[in-house]
ZAMARGU-4260 file (C-alpha; in steps of 0.2 Angstrom, whole numbers, plus 5000, padded with zeros to 4 digits):
<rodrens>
0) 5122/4848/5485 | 5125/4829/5487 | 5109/4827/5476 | 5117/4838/5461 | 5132/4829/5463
5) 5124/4811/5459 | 5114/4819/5444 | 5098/4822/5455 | 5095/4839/5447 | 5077/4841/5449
10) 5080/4834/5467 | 5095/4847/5469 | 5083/4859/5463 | 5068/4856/5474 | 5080/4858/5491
15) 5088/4873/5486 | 5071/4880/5481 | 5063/4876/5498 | 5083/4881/5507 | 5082/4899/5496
20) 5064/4901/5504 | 5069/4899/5521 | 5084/4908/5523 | 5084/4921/5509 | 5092/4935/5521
25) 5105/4921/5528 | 5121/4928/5519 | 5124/4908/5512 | 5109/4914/5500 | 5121/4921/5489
30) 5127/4903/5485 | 5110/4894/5486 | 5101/4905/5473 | 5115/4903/5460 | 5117/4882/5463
35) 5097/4883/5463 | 5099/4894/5445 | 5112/4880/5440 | 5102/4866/5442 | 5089/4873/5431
40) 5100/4879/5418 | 5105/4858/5418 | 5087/4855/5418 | 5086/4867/5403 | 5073/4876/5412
45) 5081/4890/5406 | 5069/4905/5407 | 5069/4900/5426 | 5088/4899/5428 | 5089/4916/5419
50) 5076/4924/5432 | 5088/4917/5444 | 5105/4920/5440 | 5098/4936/5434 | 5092/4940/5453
55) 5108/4935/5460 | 5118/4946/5450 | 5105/4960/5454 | 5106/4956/5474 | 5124/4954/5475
60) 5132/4962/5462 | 5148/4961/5474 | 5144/4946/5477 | 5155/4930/5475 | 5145/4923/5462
65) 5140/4939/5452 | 5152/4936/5438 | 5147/4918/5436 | 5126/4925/5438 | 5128/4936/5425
70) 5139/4925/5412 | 5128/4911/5416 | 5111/4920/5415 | 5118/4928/5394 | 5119/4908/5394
75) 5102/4905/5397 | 5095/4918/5387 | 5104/4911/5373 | 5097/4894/5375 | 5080/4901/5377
80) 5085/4909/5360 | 5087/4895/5350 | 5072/4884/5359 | 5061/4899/5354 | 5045/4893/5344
85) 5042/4914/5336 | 5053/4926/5330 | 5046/4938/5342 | 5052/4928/5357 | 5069/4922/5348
90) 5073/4942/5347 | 5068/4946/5364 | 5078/4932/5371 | 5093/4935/5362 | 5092/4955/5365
95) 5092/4950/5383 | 5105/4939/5380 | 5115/4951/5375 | 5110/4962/5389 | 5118/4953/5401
100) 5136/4951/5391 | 5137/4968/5391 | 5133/4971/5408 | 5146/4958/5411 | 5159/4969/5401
105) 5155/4982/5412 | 5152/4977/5430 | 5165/4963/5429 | 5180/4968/5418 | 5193/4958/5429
110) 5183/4943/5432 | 5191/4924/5424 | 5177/4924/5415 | 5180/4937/5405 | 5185/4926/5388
115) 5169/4915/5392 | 5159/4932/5390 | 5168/4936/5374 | 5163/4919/5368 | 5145/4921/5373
120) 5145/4939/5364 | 5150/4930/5348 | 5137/4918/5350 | 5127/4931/5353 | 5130/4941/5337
125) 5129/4924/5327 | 5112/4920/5332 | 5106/4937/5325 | 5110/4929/5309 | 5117/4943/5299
130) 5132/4943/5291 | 5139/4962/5299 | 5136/4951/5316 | 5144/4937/5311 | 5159/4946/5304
135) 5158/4955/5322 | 5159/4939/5333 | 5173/4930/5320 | 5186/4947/5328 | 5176/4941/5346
140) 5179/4923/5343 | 5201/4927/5335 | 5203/4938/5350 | 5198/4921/5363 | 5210/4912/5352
145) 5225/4924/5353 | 5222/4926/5371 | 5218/4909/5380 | 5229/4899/5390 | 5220/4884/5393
150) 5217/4874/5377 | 5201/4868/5380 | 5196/4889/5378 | 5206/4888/5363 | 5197/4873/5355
155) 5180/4883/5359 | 5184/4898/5353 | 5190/4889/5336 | 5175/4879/5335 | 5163/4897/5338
160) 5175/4904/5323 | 5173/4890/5311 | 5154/4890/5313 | 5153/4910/5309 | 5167/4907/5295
165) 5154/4895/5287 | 5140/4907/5289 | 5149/4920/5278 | 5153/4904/5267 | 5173/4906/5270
170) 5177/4888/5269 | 5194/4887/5266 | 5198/4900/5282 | 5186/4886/5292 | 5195/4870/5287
175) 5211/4881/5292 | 5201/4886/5310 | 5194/4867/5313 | 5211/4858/5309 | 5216/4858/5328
180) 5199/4855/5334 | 5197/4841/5320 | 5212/4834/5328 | 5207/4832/5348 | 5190/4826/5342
185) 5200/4811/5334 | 5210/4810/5351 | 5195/4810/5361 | 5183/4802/5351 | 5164/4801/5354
190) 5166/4810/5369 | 5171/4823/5364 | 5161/4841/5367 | 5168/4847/5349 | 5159/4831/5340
195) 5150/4841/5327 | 5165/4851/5321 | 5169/4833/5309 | 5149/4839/5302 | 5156/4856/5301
200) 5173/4853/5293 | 5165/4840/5280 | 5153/4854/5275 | 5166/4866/5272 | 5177/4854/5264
205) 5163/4849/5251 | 5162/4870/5247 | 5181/4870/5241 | 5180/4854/5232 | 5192/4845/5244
210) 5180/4831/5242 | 5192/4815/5250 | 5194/4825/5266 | 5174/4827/5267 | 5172/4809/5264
215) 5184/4806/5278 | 5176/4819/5291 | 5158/4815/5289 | 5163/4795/5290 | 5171/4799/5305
220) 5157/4805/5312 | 5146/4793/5307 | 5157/4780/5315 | 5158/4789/5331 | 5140/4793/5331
225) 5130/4784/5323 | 5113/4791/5333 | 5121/4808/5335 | 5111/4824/5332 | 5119/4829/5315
230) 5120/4810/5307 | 5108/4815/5294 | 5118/4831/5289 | 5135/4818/5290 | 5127/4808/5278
235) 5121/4818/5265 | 5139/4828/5266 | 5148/4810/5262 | 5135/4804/5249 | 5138/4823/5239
240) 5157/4823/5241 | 5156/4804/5236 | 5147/4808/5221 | 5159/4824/5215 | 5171/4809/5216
245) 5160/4801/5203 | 5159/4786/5219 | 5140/4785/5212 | 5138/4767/5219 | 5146/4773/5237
250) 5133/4789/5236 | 5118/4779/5233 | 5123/4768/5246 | 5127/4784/5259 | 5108/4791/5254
255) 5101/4773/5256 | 5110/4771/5277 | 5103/4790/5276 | 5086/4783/5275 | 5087/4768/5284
260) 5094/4778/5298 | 5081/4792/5300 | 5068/4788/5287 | 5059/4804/5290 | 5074/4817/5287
265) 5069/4831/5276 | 5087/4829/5273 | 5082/4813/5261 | 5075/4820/5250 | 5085/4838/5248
270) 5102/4827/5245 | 5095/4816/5232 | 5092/4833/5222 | 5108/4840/5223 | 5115/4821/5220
275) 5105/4821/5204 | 5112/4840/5201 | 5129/4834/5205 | 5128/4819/5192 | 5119/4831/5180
280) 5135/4843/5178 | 5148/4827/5176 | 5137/4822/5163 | 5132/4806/5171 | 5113/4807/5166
285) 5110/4790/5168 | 5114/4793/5189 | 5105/4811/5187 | 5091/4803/5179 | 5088/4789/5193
290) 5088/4803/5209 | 5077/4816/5200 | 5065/4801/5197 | 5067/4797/5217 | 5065/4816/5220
295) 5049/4817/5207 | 5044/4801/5215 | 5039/4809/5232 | 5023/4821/5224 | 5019/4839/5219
300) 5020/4841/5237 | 5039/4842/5240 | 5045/4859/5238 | 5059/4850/5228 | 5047/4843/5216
305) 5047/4855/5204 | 5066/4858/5200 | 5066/4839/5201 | 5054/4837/5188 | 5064/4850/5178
310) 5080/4841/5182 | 5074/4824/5177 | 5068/4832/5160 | 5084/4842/5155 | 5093/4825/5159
315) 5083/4816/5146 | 5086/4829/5134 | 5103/4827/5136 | 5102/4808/5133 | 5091/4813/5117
320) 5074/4806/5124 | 5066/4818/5116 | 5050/4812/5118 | 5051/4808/5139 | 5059/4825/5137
325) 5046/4834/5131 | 5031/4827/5142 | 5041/4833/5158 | 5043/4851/5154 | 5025/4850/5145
330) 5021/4844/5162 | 5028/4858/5174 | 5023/4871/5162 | 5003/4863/5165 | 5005/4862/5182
335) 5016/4876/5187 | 5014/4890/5175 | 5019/4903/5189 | 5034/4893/5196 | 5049/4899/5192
340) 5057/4887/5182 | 5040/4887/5171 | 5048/4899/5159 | 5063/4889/5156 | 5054/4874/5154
345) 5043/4880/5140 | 5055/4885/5129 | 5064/4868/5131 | 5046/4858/5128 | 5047/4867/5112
350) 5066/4863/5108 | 5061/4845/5112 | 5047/4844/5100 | 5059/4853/5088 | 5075/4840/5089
355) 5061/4827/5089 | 5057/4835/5070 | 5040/4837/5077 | 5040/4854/5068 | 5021/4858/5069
360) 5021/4854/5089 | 5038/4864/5092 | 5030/4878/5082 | 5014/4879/5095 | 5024/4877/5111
365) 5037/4891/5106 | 5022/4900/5101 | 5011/4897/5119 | 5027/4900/5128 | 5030/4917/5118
370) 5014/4922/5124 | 5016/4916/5141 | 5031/4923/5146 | 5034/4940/5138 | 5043/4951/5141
375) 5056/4938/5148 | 5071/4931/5141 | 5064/4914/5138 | 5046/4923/5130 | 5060/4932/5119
380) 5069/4917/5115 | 5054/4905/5111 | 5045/4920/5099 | 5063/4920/5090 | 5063/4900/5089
385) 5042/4899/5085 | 5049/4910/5069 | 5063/4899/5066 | 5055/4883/5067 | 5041/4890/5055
390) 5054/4895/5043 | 5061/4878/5043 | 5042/4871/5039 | 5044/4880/5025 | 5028/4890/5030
395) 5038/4909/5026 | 5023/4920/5027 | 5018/4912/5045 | 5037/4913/5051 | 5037/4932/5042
400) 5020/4934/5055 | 5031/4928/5069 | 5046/4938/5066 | 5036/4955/5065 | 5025/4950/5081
405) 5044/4947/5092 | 5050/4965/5087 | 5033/4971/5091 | 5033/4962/5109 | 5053/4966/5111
410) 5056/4983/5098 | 5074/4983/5104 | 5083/4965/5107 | 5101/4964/5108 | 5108/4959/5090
415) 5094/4968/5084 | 5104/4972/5069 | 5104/4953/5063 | 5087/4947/5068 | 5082/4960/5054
420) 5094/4952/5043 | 5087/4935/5048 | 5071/4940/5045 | 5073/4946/5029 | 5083/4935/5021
425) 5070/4922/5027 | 5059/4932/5014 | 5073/4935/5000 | 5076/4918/5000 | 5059/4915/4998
430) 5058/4926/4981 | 5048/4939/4993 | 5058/4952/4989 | 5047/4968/4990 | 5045/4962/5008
435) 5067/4957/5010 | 5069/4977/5007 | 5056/4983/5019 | 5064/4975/5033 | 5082/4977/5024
440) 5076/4995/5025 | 5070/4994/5045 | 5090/4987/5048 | 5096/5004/5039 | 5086/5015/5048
445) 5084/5006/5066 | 5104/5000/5066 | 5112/5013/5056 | 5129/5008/5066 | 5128/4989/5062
450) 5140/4980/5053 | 5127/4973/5041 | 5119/4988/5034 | 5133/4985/5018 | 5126/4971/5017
455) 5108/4976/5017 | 5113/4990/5006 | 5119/4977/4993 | 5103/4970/4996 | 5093/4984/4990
460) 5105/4987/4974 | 5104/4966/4971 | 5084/4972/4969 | 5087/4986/4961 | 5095/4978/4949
465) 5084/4960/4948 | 5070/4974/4947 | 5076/4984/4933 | 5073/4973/4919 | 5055/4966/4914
470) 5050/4949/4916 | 5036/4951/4902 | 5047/4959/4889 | 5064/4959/4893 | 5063/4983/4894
475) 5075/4989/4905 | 5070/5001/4917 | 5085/5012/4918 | 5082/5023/4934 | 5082/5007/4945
480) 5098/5001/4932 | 5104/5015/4938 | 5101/5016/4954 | 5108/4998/4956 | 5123/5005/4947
485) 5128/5017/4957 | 5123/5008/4975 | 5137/4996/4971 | 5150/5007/4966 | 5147/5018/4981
490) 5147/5002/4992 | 5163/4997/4984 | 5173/5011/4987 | 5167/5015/5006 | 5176/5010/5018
495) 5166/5005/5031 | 5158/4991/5019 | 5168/4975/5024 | 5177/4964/5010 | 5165/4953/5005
500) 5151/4968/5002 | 5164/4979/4993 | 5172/4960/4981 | 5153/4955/4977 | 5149/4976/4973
505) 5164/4972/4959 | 5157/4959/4953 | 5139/4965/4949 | 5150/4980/4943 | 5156/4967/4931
510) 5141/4960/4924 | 5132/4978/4922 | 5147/4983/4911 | 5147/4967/4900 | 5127/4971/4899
515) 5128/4987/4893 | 5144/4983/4883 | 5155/4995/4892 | 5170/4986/4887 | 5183/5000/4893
520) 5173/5001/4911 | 5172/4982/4912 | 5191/4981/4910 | 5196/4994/4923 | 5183/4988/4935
525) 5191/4968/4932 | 5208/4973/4934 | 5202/4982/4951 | 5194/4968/4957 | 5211/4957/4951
530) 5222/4970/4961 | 5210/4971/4977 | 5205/4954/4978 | 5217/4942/4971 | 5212/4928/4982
535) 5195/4935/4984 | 5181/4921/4979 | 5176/4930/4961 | 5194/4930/4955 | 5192/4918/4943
540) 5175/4928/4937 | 5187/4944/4936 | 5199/4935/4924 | 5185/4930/4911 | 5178/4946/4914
545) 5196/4953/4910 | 5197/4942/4896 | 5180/4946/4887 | 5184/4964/4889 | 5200/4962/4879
550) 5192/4951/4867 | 5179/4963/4863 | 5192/4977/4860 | 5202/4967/4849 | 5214/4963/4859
555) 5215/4944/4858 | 5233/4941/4863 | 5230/4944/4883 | 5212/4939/4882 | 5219/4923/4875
560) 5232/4923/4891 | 5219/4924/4901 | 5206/4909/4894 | 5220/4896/4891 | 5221/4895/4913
565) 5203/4894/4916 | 5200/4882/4900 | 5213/4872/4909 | 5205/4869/4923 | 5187/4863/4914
570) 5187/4846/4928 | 5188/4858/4942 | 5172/4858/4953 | 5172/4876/4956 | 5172/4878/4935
575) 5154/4869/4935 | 5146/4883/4947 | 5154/4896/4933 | 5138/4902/4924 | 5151/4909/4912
580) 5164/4896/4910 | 5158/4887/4895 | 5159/4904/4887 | 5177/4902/4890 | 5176/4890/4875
585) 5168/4899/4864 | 5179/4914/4867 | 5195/4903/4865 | 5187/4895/4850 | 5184/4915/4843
590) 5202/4917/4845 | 5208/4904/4838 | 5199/4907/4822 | 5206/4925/4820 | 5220/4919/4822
595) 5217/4904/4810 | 5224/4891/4821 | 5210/4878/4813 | 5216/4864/4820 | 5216/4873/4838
600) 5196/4878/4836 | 5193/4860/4833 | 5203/4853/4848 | 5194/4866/4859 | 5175/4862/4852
605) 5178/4845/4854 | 5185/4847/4872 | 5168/4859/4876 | 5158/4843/4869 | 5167/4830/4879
610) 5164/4842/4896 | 5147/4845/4894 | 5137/4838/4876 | 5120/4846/4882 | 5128/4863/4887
615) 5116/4878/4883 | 5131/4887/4874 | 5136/4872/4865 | 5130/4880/4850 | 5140/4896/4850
620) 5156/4887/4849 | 5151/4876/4835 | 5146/4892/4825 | 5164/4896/4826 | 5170/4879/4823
625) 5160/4878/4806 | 5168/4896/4802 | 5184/4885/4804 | 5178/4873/4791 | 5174/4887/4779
630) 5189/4896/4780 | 5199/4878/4773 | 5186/4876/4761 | 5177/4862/4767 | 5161/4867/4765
635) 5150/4852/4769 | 5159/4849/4787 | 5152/4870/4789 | 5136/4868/4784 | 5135/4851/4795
640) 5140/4863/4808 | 5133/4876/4805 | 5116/4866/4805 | 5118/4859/4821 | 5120/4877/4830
645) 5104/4881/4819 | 5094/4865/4827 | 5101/4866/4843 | 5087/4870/4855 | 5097/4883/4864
650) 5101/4893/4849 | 5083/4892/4840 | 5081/4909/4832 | 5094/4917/4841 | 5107/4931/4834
655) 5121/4915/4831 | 5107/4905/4822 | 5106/4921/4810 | 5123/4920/4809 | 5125/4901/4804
660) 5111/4902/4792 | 5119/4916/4783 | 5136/4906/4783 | 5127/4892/4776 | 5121/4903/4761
665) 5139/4909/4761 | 5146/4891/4757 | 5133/4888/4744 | 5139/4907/4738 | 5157/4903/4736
670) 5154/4885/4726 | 5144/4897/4712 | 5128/4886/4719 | 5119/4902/4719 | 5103/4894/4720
675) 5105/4886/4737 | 5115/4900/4741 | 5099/4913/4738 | 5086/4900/4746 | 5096/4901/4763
680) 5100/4920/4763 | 5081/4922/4762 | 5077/4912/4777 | 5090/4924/4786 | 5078/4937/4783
685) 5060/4928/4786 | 5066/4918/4800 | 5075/4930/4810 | 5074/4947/4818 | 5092/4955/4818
690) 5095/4968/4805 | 5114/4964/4808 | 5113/4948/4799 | 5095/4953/4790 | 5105/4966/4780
695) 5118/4958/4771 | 5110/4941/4767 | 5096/4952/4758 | 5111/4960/4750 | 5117/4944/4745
700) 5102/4939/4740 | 5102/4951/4728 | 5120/4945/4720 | 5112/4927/4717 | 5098/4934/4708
705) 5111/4944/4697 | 5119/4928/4695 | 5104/4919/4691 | 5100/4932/4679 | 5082/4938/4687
710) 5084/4957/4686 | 5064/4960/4693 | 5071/4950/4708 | 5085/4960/4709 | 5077/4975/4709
715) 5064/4972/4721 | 5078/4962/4732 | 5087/4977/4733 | 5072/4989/4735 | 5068/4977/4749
720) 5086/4979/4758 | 5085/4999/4758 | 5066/5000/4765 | 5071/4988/4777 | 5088/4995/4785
725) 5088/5012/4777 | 5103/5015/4788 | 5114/4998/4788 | 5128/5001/4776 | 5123/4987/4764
730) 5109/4998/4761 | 5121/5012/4753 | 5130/4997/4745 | 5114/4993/4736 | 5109/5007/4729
735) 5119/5010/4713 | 5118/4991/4712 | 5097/4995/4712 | 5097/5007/4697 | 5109/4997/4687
740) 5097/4983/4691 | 5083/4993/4685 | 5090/4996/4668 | 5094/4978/4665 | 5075/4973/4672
745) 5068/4985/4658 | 5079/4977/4644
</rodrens>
């Protein structure tokens, strides 16, 4: 016993042995075996100091020493527990561990050891290492706490609690549990038996963000302890709470004394990954950029090399290295196309080719990784990009190849309703149209709840409609007229089309009725859209609209209301993006002259002139304007006019041209100059092909030949007329004036 108490264990141990061994029926046995068992257990010789406390409690189970045998030999077993080197032994020896514990419970229920026990059950159930056990042993562990008298059982309990608290990550209940025992470890200092509950507490700390007080705690330790077992783990807890502070200089410098402390801790390396992943989510990619090069640094062979590597490039993208960016997901997709990160990192080579306007290249990798990685979220996402980085190459039949190939592959994504809207307006834009209403068709059929089937519906009507009139010849075919027609009322009056669909359905309404000259139904279907949509985007198309329809009903006051506004506001932008607006001058101008207010045509022809000289409908409001001029009688200003709506390229040989060129013969008619009168009511005829205008300039033509005193002439002008327009009433006009004409030819 004097050798055990000077520290000569093995010694201590060899005595007793050889004692045991001689006098193993003497009652002082008892007491030998167990010191003997002891001595081992400090020589962690454990599975021998199990054996033997184990035989002393089996011996003596009355014994003075059974309590202490069988707490003592749960110790052991424990011990050999964790110094296991398989699973198979670990479970055995904590299973016997556990044995012992409970026999304890039941043999020795009075015994002063009975807390210790509890204690050794929970650090039983914790090394089982599930959480059911570890939620077990915190009741265990609470129960030690409430019970003990002596501090010191208190302070173990508490440190046995914290560590089962942690392994069910509840941090704040262990900085809670630890503050006592964090507090006599700073009494006692170094020496303490509690040391590692600063590692402990700085950990959990570090969980809940209360990063100054785990900066504190693992300092501590590392002051305390500078060789101590868990200096590595103290370390990388400062440098990571440090760097939460954004201390990036004072965590470099906690990682550095890391490595110059224990140069070979597997810790080194695992701390400068999260550093770079703390650094990443502040934003600091400068700092995150320099650990995952240090990580990346160290070889495929790290198992922290990969998510490094991934790590180092979404940092450069972030900075906008596109390029750098590129070549490390390009590179962890080459060299770890199973890894798990390898799906990720393809979709982003792609995006970095694609920031980096490398379109061709972003097009291929998006492409590569759709293939790759379907079915998968990021096969799904680079199929949808390879199409979308195609459109933007301007290459629409390769992106409509790679839109029809993603739905194949994923038939139903999420949003399904406006990839197909996507995708076919990537075609309609295009001028594909037969191939925009296929898919617009699919959106119908496949997401007949969406949202945007109004607006594929419009679609449809929009092609209708586009469709219905022939490039080649200018027929319209009226069943798709039709059809457009009555898509767009039915899609303005429903109510499950949304404001925009049912506002633009009123305005194509609009522009059907003025092409078919429905006057009455443009006017309802203006004052409609004026009442529905009075801040709607095609208000100030419902007011010309409005306008024209009163116009052409003779009803010039409110049309003229209703121009003055929007003539008004000629040096508005919005007014230049008005197909119709300079017809607002010609409209005014029209109104004007019937209401022969000369002065007022001219002020509005020369404002038309002043905002725009080269408009296409420039000619239409000088027509009026030289009608002005020939209603004061001042016929060479008309005929000047007149002439330059005739030689305007816009209006070569259109319906207004007819009408100027008859207006010019009028002139000539009124000043008796019947000659020049009858030369340029014939070229209305040759020139032009519009009986409106056709018809009464032959007419007239006739009057100047009776004028001129040519009756043949006459008679054939007039024969002429009525073969012509047999219909038209100058052609009943004509024809007494023909047979009083053929009397006067035969004199």
């Amino acid at each position: 016993m004097s050798q055990k108490q000077t520290g000569d264990l093995a010694g201590a141990a060899a005595v007793l042995k050889a004692a045991f061994g001689a006098h193993s029926a003497n009652p002082i046995a008892e007491q030998v075996l167990f010191q003997w068992a002891d001595c081992e257990l400090r020589l962690s010789q454990f599975d021998a100091a199990e054996q033997h406390f184990a035989d002393v409690a089996k011996r003596w189970p009355q014994g003075t020493w059974a309590d202490d045998a069988l707490y003592f030999a749960g110790e052991a077993a424990l011990q050999r527990a964790n110094r296991a080197a398989n699973a198979e032994t670990r479970a055995a020896a904590i299973q016997a561990a556990e044995s012992y514990t409970k026999q304890f419970a039941t043999t020795q229920p009075n015994s002063g050891l009975k807390l210790y026990n509890d204690l050794l059950r929970g650090r039983v159930l914790l090394a089982r290492g599930t959480d059911a056990d570890a939620t077990a042993s915190v009741d265990l562990f609470k129960g030690v706490v409430t019970a003990a008298q002596r501090p010191q059982t208190q302070l173990q309990a508490r440190y046995h609690l914290a560590r089962a608290q942690q392994r069910l990550k509840q941090h704040a209940p262990v900085i809670e549990t630890l503050g006592p025992v964090i507090e006599q470890v700073r009494k006692e200092g170094a020496a303490s038996e509690f040391i590692d509950a600063l590692v402990m507490f700085a950990s959990s700390a570090h969980a809940v963000q209360k990063y100054p007080e785990a900066v504190a705690a693992a300092a501590d330790y590392i002051r305390l302890v500078p060789k101590g077992e868990q200096v590595d783990q103290a370390y990388a807890s400062k440098a990571l709470a440090e760097a939460n502070l954004k201390q990036f200089d004072a965590a470099k410098q906690s990682l550095a004394q890391l490595k110059a402390a224990l140069p070979n801790s597997p810790l080194i390396v695992r701390t400068a990954l999260q550093l770079a992943e703390v650094a990443y989510s502040q934003k600091q990619f400068d700092a995150s950029l320099e650990w995952y090069a240090a990580v990346v640094a160290t070889g495929p062979q790290s198992p922290h090399f990969v998510a490094a590597l991934s790590g180092q490039a979404w940092s450069q993208f972030e900075k906008k290295q596109y390029k750098p960016a590129a070549e490390g997901f390009g590179r962890l997709v080459k060299e770890f196309p199973q890894h798990a990160l390898a799906a990720e990192a393809a979709f982003k080579w792609g995006e970095s080719f694609q920031l980096d306007n490398q379109l061709d290249a972003a097009a291929k990798a998006f492409g590569d990784a759709f293939e790759a990685y379907s079915p998968g979220r990021y096969g799904y996402l680079a199929g949808l990009e390879a199409a979308r980085t195609l459109r933007r190459s301007n290459k629409v039949a390769e992106a409509d190849a790679a839109y029809e190939k993603l739905l194949v592959k994923f038939p139903k994504p999420e949003n399904l309703d406006k990839l197909f809207d996507e995708w076919a307006l990537l075609n309609y834009e295009a001028g594909r149209f037969p191939r925009a209403d296929e898919i617009f068709k699919r959106l119908i059929a496949e997401t007949p709840a969406s949202d945007l089937v109004d607006n594929a519906r419009f679609s449809l009507a929009e092609s209708d409609l586009l469709s219905s009139v022939n490039p080649d010849d200018g027929s319209v075919n009226a069943a798709k007229l039709d059809a457009a027609k009555a898509a767009f009322q039915k899609l303005e009056q429903d109510p499950k089309s949304d404001a925009e669909v049912q506002e633009l359905s009123l305005w194509r309404l609009m522009q059907l009725a003025e092409q078919q000259k429905q006057w009455d139904e443009l006017s309802k279907i203006a004052t409609t859209h004026r009442t529905r949509f009075a801040a709607g985007e095609h208000k100030l198309d419902a007011a010309f609209y409005l306008a024209l329809s009163h116009l052409q009903r003779q009803q010039s006051d409110p049309a003229l209301e209703l121009l003055k506004p929007l003539a008004a506001a000629k040096a508005d932008p919005v007014m230049k993006e008005k197909d119709w607006f300079p017809r607002v001058f010609v409209l005014l101008a029209e109104i004007q002259w019937q209401k022969k207010s000369y002065a007022e045509v001219l002020a509005t022809v020369t404002d038309f002139r002043a905002w725009d000289a080269k408009n296409r409908f420039l000619y239409q409001a000088e027509e009026v304007l030289g009608r002005a001029y020939k209603s004061q009688g001042k016929f060479d200003e008309a005929r000047a006019v007149f002439k330059q709506a005739i030689d305007d390229p816009n209006g070569a040989r259109t319906e207004t041209a007819a009408k100027a060129q008859l207006m010019i013969a009028e002139t000539y008619f009124i000043q008796k100059n019947f000659k020049a009168a009858l030369e340029n009511y014939l070229k209305v005829d040759i020139i032009y092909d519009f009986p409106e205008w056709q018809a009464p300039a032959l007419f007239q033509a006739g009057a100047c030949d009776e004028e001129l005193g040519d009756w043949a002439q006459v008679v054939r002008d007039y024969d002429s007329l009525i073969t012509k327009f047999p219909k038209s009433e100058w052609a009943e006009k004509a024809k007494p004036r023909l047979e009083a004409a053929k009397l006067k030819a035969k004199k």
